[in-house]
C-alpha positions in Angstrom: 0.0 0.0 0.0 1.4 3.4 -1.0 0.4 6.3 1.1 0.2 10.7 -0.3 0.5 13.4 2.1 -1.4 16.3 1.2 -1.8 19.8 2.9 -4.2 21.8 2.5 -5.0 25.2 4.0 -8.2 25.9 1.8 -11.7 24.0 3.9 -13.5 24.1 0.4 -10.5 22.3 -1.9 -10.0 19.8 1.1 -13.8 19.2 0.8 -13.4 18.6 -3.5 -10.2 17.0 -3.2 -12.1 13.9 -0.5 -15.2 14.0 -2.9 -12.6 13.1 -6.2 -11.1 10.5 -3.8 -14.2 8.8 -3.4 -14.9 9.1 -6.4 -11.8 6.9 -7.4 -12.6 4.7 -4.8 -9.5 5.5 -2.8 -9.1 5.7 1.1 -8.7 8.7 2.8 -7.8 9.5 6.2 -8.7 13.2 7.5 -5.6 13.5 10.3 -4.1 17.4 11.9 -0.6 18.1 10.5 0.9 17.4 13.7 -1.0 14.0 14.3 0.6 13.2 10.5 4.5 14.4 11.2 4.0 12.3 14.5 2.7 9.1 12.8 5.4 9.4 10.0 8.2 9.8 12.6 6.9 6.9 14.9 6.5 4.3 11.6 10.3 5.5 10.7 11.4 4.9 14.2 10.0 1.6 14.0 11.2 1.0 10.4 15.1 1.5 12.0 14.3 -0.5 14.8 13.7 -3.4 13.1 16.5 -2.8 10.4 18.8 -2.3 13.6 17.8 -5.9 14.8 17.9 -7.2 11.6 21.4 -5.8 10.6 22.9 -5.6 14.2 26.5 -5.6 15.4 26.2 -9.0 16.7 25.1 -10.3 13.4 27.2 -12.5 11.3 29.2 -11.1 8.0 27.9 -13.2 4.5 30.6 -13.3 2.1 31.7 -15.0 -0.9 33.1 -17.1 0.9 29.8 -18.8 2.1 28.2 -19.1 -1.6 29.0 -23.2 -1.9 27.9 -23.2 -5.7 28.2 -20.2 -7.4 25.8 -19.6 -10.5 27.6 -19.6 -13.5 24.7 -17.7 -15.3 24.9 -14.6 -12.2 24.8 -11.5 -14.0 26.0 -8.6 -11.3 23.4 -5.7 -12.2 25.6 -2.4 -12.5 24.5 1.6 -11.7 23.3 3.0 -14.9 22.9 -0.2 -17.3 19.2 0.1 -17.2 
């Protein structure tokens, strides 16, 4: 699920913008702007938390060393190839 942030100042253009919303059948969710900052920071808090466990000091390094058959057919992707 994807998520847009919109700020809006104007009471009548908030009103039409919800209204077109509906209309594409998309969810909306009416927050303050301080309720929204806080809720971004607390999922992006959470987000590094769970990297940090993930990726911690503690966890083992993966080399090359640990591939036991290598695949002949591995193509490394490189920056800018696309």
């Amino acid at each position: 699920m994807k998520a847009l942030i919109i700020s809006i100042d104007n009471e009548s253009s908030l009103k039409k913008l919800i209204a077109f919303a509906k209309k594409l059948r998309l969810r909306t969710k009416l927050v303050e702007a301080d309720d929204a900052v806080q809720e971004h920071d607390d999922w992006m808090k959470l987000g590094m938390q769970n990297l940090a466990k993930a990726y911690g000091n503690d966890e083992p390094d993966i080399d090359n060393l640990a591939v036991k058959e290598p695949n002949p057919e591995y193509n490394p992707w490189k920056q800018g190839a696309l």
